[in-house]
C-alpha positions as a Markdown table, in Angstrom:
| # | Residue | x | y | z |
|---|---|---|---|---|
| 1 | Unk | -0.3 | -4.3 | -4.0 |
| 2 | Unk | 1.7 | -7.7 | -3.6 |
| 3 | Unk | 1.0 | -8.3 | -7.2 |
| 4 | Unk | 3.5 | -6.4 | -8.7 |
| 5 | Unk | 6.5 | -6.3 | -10.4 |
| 6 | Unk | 9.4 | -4.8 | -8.7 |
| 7 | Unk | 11.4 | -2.5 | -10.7 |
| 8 | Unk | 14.1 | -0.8 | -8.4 |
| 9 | Unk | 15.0 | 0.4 | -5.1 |
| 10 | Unk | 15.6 | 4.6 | -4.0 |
| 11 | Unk | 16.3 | 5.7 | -1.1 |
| 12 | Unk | 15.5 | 2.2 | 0.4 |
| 13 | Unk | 12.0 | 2.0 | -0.9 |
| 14 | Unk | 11.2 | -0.6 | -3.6 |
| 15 | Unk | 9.3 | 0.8 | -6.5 |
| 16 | Unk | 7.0 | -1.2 | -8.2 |
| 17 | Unk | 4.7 | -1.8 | -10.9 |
| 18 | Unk | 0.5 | -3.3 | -10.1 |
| 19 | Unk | -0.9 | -5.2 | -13.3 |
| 20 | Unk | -3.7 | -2.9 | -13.0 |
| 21 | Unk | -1.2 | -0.3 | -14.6 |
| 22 | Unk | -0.6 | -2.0 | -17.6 |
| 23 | Unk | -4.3 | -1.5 | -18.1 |
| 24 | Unk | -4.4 | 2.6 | -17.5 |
| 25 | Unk | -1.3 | 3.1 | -19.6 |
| 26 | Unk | -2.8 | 1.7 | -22.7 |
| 27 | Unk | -5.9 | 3.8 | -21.7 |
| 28 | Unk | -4.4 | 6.5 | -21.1 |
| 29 | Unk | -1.7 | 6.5 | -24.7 |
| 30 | Unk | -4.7 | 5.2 | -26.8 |
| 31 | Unk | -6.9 | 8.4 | -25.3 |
| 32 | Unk | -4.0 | 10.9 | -26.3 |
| 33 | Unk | -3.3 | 9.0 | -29.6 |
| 34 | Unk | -6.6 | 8.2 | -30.8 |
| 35 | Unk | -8.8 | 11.7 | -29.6 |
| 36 | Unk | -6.7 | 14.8 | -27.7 |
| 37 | Unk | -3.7 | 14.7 | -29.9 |
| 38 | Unk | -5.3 | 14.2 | -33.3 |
| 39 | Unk | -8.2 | 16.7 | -32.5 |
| 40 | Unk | -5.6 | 19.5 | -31.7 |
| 41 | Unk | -2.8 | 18.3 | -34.4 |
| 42 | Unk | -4.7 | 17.0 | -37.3 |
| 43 | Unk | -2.1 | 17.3 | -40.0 |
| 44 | Unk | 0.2 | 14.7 | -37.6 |
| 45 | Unk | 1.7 | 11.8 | -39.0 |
| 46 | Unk | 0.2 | 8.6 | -37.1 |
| 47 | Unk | 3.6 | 6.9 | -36.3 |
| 48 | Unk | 4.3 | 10.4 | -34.5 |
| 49 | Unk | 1.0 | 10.9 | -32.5 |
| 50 | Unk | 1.6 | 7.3 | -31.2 |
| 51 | Unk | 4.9 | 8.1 | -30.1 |
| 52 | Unk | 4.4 | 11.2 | -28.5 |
| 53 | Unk | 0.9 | 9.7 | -26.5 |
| 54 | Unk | 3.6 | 6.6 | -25.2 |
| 55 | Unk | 6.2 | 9.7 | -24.1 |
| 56 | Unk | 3.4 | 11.6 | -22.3 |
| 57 | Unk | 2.2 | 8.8 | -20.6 |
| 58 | Unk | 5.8 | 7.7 | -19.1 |
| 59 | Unk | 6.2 | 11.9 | -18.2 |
| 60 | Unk | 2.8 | 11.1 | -16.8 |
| 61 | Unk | 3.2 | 8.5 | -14.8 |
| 62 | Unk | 7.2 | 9.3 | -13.6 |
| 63 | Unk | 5.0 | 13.0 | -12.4 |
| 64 | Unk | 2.7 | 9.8 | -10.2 |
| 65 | Unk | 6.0 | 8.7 | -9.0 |
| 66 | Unk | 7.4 | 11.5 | -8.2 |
| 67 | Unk | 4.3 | 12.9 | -6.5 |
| 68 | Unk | 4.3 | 9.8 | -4.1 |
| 69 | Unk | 8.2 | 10.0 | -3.8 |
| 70 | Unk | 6.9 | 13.4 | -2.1 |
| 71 | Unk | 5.4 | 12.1 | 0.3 |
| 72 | Unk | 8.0 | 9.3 | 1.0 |
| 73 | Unk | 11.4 | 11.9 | 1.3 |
| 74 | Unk | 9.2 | 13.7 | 3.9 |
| 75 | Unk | 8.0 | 10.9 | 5.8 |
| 76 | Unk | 11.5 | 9.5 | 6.2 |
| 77 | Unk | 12.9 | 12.8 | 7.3 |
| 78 | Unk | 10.2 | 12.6 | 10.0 |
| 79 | Unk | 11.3 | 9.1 | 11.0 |
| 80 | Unk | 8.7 | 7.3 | 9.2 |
| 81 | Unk | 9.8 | 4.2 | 7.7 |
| 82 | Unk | 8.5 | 4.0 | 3.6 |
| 83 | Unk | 8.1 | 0.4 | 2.8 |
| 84 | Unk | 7.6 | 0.6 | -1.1 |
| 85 | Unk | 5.5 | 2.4 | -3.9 |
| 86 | Unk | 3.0 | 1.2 | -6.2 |
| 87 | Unk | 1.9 | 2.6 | -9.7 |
| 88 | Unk | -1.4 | 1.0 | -10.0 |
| 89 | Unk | -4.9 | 1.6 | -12.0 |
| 90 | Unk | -5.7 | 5.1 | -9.8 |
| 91 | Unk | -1.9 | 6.6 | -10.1 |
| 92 | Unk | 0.3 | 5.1 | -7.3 |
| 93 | Unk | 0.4 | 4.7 | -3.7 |
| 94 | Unk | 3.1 | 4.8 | -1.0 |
| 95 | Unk | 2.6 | 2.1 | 1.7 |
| 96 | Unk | 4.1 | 3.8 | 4.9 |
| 97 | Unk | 4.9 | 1.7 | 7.6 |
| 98 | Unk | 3.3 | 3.5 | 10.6 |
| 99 | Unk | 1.3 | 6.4 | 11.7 |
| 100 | Unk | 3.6 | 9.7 | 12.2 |
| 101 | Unk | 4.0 | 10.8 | 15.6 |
| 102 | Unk | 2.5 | 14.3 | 15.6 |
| 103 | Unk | 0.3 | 16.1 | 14.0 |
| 104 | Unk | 2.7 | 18.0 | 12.2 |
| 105 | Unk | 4.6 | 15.4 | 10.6 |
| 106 | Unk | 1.0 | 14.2 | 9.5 |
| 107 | Unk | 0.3 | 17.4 | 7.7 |
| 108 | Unk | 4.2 | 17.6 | 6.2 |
| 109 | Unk | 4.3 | 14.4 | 4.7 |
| 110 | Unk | 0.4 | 14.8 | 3.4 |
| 111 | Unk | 1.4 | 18.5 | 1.7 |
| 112 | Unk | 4.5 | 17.4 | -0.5 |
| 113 | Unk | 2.9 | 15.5 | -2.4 |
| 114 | Unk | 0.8 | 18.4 | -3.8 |
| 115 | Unk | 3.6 | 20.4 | -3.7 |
| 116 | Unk | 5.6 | 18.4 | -5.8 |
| 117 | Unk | 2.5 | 18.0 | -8.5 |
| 118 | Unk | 2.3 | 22.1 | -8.2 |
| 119 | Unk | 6.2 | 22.4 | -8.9 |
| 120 | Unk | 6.1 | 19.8 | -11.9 |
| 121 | Unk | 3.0 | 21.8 | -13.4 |
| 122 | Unk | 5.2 | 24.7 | -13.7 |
| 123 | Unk | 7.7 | 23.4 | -14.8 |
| 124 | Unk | 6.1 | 21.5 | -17.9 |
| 125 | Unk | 4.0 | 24.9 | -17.9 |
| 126 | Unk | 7.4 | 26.8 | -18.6 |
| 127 | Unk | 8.3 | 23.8 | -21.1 |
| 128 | Unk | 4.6 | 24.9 | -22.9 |
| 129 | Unk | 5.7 | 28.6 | -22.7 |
| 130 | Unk | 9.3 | 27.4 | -24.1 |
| 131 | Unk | 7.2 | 25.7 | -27.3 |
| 132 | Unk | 5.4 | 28.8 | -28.2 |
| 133 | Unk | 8.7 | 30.6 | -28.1 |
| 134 | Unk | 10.2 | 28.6 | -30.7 |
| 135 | Unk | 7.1 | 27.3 | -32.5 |
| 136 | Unk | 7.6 | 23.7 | -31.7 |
| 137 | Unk | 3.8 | 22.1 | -31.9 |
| 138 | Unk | 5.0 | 18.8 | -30.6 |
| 139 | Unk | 6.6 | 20.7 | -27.2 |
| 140 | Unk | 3.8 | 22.7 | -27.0 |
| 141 | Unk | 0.9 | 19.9 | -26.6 |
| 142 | Unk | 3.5 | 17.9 | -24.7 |
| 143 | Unk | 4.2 | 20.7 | -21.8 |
| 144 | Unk | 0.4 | 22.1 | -22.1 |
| 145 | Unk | -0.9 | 18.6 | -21.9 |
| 146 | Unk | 1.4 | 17.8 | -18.8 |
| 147 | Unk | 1.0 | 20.6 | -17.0 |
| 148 | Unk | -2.4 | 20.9 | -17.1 |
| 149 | Unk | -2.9 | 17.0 | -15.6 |
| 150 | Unk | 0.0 | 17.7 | -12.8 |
| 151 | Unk | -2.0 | 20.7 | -11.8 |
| 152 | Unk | -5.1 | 18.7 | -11.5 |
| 153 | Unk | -3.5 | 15.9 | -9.9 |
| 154 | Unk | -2.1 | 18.8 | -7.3 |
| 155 | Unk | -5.9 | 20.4 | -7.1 |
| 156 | Unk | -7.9 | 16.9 | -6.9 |
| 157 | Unk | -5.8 | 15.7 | -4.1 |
| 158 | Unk | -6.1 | 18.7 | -1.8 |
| 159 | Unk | -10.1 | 18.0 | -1.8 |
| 160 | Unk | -11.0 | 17.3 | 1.9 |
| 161 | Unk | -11.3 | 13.5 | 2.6 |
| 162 | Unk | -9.6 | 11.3 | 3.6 |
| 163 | Unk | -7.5 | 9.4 | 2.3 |
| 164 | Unk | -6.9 | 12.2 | -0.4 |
| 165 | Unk | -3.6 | 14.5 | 0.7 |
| 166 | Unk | -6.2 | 17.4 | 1.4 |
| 167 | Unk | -8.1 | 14.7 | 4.0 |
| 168 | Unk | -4.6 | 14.0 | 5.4 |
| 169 | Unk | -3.6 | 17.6 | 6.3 |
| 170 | Unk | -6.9 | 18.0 | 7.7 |
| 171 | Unk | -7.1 | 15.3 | 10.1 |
| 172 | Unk | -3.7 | 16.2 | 10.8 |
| 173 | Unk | -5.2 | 19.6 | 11.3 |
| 174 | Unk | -7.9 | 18.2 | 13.7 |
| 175 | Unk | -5.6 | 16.1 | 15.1 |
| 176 | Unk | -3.4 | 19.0 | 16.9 |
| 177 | Unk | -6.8 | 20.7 | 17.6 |
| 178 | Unk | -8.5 | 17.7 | 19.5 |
| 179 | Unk | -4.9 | 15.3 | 20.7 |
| 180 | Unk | -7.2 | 12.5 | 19.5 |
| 181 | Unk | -5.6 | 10.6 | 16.0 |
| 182 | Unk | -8.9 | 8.1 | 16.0 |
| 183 | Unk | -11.2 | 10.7 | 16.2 |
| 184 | Unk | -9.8 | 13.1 | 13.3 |
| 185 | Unk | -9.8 | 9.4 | 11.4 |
| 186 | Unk | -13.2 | 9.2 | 11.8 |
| 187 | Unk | -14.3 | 12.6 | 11.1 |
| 188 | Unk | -11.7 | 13.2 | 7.7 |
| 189 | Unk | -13.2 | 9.3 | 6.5 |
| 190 | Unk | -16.7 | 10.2 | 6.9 |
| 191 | Unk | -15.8 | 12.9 | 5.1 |
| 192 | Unk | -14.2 | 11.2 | 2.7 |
| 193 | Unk | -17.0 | 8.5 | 2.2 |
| 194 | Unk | -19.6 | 11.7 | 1.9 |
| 195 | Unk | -17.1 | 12.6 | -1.1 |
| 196 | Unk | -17.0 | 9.9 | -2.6 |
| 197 | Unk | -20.8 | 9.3 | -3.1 |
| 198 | Unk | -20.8 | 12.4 | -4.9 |
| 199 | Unk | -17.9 | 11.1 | -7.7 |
| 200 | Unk | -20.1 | 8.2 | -7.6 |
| 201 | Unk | -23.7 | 10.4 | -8.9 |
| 202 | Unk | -21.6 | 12.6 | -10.7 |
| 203 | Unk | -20.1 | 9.9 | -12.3 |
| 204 | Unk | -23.4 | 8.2 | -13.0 |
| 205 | Unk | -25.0 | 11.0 | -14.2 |
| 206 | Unk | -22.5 | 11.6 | -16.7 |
| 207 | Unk | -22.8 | 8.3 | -18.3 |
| 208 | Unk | -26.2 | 8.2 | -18.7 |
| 209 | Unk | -25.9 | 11.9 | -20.5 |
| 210 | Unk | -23.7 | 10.0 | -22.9 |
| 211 | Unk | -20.4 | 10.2 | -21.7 |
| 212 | Unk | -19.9 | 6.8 | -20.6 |
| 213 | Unk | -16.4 | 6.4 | -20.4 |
| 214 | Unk | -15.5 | 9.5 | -18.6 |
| 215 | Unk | -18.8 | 9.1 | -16.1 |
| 216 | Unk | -17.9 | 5.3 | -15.0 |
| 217 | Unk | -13.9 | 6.3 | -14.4 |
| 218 | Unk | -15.5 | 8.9 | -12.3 |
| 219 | Unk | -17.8 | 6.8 | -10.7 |
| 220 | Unk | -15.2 | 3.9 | -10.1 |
| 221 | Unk | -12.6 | 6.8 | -8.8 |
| 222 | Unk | -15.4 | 7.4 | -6.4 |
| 223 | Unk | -16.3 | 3.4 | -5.5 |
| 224 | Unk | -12.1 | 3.0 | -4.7 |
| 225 | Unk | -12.4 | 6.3 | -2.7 |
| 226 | Unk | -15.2 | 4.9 | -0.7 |
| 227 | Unk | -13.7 | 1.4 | -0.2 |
| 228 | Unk | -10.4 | 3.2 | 1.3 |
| 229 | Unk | -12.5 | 5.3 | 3.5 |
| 230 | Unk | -14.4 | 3.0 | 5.4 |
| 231 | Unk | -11.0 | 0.9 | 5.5 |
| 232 | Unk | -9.8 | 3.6 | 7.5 |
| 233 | Unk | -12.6 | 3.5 | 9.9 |
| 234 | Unk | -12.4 | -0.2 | 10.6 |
| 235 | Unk | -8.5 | 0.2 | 11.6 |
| 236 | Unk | -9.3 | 2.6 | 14.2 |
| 237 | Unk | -12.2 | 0.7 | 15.2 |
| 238 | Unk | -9.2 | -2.5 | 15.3 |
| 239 | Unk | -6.7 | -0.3 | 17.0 |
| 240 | Unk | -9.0 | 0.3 | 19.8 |
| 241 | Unk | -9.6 | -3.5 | 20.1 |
| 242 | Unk | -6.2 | -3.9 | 20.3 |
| 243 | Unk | -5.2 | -1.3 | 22.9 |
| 244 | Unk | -4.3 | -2.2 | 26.5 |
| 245 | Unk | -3.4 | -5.8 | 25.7 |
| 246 | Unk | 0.3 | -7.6 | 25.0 |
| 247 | Unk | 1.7 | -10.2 | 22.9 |
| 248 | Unk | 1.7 | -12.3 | 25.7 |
| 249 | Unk | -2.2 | -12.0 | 26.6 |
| 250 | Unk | -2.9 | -13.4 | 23.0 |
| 251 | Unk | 0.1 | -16.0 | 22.4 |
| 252 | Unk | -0.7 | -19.7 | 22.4 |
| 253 | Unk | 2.0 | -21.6 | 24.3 |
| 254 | Unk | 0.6 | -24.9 | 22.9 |
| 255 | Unk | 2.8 | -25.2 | 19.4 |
| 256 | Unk | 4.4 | -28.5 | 17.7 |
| 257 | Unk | 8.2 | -27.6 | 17.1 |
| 258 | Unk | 10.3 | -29.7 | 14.4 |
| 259 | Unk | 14.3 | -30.1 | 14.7 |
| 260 | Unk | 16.3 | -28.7 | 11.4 |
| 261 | Unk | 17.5 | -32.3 | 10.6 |
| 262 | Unk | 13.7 | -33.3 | 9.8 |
| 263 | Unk | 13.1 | -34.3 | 6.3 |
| 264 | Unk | 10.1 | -32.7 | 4.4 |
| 265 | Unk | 8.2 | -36.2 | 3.5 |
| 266 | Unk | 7.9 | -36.9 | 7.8 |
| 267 | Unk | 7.0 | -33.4 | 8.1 |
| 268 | Unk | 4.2 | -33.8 | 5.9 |
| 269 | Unk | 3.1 | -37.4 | 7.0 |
| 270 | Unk | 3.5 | -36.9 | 10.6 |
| 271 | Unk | 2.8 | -33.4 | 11.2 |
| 272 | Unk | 0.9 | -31.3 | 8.6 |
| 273 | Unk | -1.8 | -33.7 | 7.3 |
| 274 | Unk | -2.5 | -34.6 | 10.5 |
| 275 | Unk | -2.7 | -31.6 | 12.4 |
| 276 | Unk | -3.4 | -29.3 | 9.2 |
| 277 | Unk | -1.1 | -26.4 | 10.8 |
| 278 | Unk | 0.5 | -24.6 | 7.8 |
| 279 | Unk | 3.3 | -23.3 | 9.5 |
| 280 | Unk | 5.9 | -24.9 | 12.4 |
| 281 | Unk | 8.9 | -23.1 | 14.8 |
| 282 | Unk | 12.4 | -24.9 | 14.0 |
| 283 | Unk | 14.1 | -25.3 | 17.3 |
| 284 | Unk | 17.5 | -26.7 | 18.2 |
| 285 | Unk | 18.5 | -27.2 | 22.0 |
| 286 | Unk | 15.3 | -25.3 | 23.3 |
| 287 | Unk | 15.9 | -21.7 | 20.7 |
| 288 | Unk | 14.6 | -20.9 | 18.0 |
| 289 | Unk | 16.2 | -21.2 | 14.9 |
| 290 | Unk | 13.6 | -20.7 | 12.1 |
| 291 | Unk | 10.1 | -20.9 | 10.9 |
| 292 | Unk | 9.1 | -23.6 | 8.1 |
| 293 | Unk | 6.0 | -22.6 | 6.1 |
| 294 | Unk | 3.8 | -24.9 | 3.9 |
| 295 | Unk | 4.4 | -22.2 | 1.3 |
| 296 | Unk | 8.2 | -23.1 | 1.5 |
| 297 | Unk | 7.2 | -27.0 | 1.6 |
| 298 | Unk | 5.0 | -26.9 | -2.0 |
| 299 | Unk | 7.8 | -24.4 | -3.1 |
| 300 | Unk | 10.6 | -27.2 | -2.5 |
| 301 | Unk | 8.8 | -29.8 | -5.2 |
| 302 | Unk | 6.7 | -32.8 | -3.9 |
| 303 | Unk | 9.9 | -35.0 | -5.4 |
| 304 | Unk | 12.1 | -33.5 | -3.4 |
| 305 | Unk | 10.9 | -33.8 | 0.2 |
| 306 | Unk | 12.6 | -37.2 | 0.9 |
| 307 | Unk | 16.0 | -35.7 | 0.8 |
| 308 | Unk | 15.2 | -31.7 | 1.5 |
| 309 | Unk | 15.6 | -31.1 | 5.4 |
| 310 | Unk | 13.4 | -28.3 | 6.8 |
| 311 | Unk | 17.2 | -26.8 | 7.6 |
| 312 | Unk | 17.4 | -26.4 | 4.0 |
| 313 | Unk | 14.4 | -24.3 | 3.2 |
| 314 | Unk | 13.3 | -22.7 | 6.7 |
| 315 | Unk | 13.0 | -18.6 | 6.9 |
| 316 | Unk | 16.3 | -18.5 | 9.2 |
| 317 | Unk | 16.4 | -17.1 | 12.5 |
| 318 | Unk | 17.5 | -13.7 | 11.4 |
| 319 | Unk | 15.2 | -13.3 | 9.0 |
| 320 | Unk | 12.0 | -14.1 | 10.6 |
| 321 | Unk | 9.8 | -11.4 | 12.7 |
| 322 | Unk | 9.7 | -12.0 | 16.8 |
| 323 | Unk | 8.0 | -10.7 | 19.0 |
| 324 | Unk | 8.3 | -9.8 | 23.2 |
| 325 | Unk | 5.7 | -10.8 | 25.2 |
| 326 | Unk | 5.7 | -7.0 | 26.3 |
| 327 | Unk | 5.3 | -5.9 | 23.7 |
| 328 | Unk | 1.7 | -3.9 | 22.4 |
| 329 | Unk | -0.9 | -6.4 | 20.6 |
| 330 | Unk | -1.2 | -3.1 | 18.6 |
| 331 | Unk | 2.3 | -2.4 | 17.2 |
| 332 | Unk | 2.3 | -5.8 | 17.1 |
| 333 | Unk | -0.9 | -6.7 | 14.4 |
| 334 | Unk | 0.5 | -3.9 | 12.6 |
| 335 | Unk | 3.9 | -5.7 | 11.8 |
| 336 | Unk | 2.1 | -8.5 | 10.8 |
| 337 | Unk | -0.3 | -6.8 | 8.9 |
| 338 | Unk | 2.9 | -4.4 | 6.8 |
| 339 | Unk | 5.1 | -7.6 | 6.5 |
| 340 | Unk | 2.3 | -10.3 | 5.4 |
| 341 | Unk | 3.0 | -12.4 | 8.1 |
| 342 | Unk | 0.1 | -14.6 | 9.5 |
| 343 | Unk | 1.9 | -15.3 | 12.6 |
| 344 | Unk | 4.9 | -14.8 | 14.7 |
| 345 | Unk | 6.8 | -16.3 | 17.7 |
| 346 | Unk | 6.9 | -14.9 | 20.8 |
| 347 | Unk | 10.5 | -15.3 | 22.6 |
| 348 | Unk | 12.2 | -14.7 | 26.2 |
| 349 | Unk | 15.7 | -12.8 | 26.8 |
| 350 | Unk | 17.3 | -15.8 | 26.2 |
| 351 | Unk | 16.1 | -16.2 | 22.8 |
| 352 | Unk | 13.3 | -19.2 | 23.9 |
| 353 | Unk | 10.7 | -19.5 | 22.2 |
| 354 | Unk | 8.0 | -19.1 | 24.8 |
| 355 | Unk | 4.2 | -18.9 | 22.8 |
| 356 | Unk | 3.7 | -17.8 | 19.0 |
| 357 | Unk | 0.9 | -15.4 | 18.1 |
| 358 | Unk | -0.8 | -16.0 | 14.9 |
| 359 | Unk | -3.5 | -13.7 | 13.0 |
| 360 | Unk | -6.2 | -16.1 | 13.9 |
| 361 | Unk | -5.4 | -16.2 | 17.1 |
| 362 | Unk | -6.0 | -12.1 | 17.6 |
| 363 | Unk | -8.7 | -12.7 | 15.9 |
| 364 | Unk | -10.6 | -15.3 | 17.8 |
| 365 | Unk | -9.3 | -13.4 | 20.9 |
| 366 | Unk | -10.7 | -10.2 | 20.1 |
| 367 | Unk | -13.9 | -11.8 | 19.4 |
| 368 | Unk | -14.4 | -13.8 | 22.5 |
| 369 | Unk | -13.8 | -10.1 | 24.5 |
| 370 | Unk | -16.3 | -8.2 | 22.6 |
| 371 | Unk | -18.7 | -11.3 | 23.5 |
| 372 | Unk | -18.0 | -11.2 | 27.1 |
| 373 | Unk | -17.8 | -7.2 | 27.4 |
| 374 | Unk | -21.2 | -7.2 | 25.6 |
């Protein structure tokens, strides 16, 4: 989802836009303009099927959005932070920062998203009933068409695996019953995976009775389902890796610093080709000031290193992620992992920068312990 194109910001949540989409929307209007419109309107000028399949598909996919804008009002009210949603090949996606804290927050934020599907297929259901009244054709198709896809969005995600809505608010349902979050995980993406093998067959099966289209979207609805699933299942496996150790059991305090003042041209010569570190804490007087990247150093221009300082082009102080060395490994990994971050510094009271803690380094760590507690 970090290929995308950002389009605005509600509520604090950056809405965005996946290549991938680009695909499904000329998919999805060339499917409405090309077969279900003509087949039910035949006597339609072309220029005015076209238009109407592009106006369905934006109704469409603004139902996606606000579907997953469900889910996000919910989770905020609940005190779950809602980093940004995606419209992407399957629909959209709302990347939530965290795990809600109870059970029933769990099950809230997993049941308005139907809900919302559920409301808009009445509502372009009345908008249908509205057409007949007046004899509109062109409402009519639009508002059946709509509210007919809303209600199956609604119905398809309440089926029972997880990560569908309806996988959601059972594990949250398990969750309450057992006190255990990993363990409803498990169960809801097993579940889920079980699922998914059968929109895999079922999508197989299709295609090879002739409806190849429709039986591969199936089947690859099913392969993406699977893949999510078993993601699922290797978090909890990570969060239990993770649990009982800190920050500062994992932090290397053996890190090359650089002053701001420091030119990009010695940087490179005398510290990243030789060491090959990609990334180096800015400290002035013994704090931390910053973080220079070799992303930032390629973004500054090779012909520009002799007079760019690392001052200039550093991620400032109060804009970088830290870290205490209290603080969970857990919670921790998951920052990195929401923010794309591959490592962060580690720093006292003071604001010294005391050890840094960089994916590999969790990595390698939680390796070497499930070696020795073999």
């Amino acid at each position: 989802m970090k290929n995308s194109i950002k389009l605005f910001r509600v509520l604090g949540i950056e809405v965005g836009l996946d290549y991938s989409w680009f695909l499904i929307f000329a998919l999805l209007t060339w499917t409405l303009a090309s077969e279900v419109y003509p087949r039910s309107n035949p006597a339609w000028p072309s220029v005015f099927v076209w238009s109407l399949a592009v106006v369905t598909s934006l109704l469409f996919f603004a139902s996606v959005l606000a579907h997953e804008f469900g889910h996000s009002v919910v989770a905020l009210l609940t005190g779950v932070p809602v980093q940004r949603i995606t419209l992407f090949i399957f629909g959209g996606i709302a990347q939530i920062a965290q795990e809600p804290r109870r059970a029933l927050d769990e099950f809230l934020i997993a049941a308005a998203g139907p809900l919302v599907s559920f409301v808009l297929a009445l509502g372009f259901g009345t908008v249908w009933l509205f057409g007949m009244l007046v004899h509109v054709r062109s409402v009519t198709t639009l508002g059946g068409w709509l509210g007919g896809i809303n209600l199956t969005l609604a119905v398809f995600n309440l089926i029972p695996g997880f990560p569908l809505d309806g996988g959601r608010m059972l594990r949250a349902a398990i969750w309450g019953a057992t006190g255990s979050l990993d363990r409803a995980t498990r169960i809801t993406a097993r579940l889920g995976q079980g699922i998914a093998y059968i929109f895999i067959f079922w999508g197989v099966w299709r295609a090879f009775r002739g409806d190849w289209v429709g039986g591969l979207w199936i089947a690859f609805i099913g392969w993406f389902l699977m893949g999510a699933a078993a993601q699922s299942v290797q978090q909890v496996a990570l969060r239990e890796l993770l649990a009982g150790f800190k920050a500062g059991d994992v932090m290397t305090t053996h890190f090359p610093t650089v002053p701001p003042q420091l030119t990009l041209d010695v940087l490179v010569n005398q510290m990243v080709i030789p060491t090959g570190q990609r990334y180096f804490p800015v400290t002035q007087d013994g704090k931390l000031v910053g973080l220079v990247t070799l992303h930032r150093i390629k973004a500054a221009g090779r012909d520009r290193w002799r007079e760019t300082s690392v001052r200039d082009i550093m991620i400032p102080r109060d804009e970088m992620l830290v870290a205490r060395p209290d603080e969970p490994l857990e919670a921790l990994f998951a920052r990195m992992t929401t923010d794309g971050v591959n490592q962060i510094p580690v720093i006292d009271e003071q604001g010294r920068m005391i050890g840094l803690v960089a994916r590999d380094h969790v990595l390698s760590f939680l390796r070497t312990h499930a070696e020795l507690s073999a």
